[in-house]
C-alpha positions in Angstrom: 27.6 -7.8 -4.1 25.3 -9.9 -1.8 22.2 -7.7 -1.0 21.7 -7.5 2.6 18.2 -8.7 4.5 17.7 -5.4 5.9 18.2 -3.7 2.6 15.3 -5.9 1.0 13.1 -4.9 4.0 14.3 -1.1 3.8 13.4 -1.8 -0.1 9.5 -3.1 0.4 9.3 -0.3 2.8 9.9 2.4 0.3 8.1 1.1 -2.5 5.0 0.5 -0.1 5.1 4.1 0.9 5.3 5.2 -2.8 2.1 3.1 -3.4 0.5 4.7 -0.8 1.5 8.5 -1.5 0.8 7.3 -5.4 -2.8 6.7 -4.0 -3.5 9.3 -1.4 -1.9 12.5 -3.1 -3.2 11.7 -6.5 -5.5 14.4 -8.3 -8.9 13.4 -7.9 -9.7 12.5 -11.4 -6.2 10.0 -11.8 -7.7 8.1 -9.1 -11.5 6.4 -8.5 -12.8 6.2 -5.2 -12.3 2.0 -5.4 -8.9 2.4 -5.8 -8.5 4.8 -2.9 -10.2 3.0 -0.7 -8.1 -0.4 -1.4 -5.6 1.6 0.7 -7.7 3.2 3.0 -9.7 0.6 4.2 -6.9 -1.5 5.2 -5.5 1.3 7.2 -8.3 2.4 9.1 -9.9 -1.5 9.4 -6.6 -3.1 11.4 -7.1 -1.0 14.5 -11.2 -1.5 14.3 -11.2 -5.5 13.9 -8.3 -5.6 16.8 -10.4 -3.7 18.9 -13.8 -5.2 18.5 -12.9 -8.8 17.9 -9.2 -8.9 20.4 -7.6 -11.2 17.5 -4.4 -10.2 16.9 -5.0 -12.8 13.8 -7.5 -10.5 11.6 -5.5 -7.2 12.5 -2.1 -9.3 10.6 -4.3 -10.2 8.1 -5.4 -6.8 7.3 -1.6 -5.5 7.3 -0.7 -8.0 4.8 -3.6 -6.9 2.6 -2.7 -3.6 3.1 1.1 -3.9 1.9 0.1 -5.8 -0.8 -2.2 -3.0 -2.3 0.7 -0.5 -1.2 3.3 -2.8 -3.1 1.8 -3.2 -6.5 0.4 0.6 -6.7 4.3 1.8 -5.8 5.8 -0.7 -7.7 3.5 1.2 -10.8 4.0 4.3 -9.7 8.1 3.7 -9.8 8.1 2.0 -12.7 5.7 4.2 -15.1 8.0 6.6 -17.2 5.6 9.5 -18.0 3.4 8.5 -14.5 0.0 8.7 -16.7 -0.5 5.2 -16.3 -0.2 4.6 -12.7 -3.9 4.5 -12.4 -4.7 2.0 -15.1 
């Protein structure tokens, strides 16, 4: 069966958002303070660079740094089996 674009999309989307929560919710010891801000950074640095600079250049930038963090970390987090070694 031919896999549909918007399935892909829908896809990326929820392994981005399992990176994130992977990230974010982790216990404070699974997760150094690097790693957490490789995905807060990006987040929070978009909506300052638009601002002070007006280029909507940096701010797509910083999304596509973003979801690449966000990818690899969910695509980890999926695909560990006993989840220790999300982190490594």
């Amino acid at each position: 069966m031919k896999e549909k674009l918007s399935d892909k999309i829908k896809g990326f989307y929820v392994l981005g958002w399992e990176g994130v929560k992977s990230i974010v919710l982790a216990p404070r010891k699974a997760v150094s303070l690097a790693q957490r801000a490789m995905i807060i950074v990006p987040i929070l640095l978009p909506p300052v660079l638009l601002f002070a600079t007006g280029a909507l250049d940096v701010f797509v930038v910083s999304a596509l740094i973003f979801w690449h963090f966000a990818l690899a970390f969910g695509y980890k987090a999926i695909n560990s089996p006993d989840k220790t070694d999300m982190f490594i």
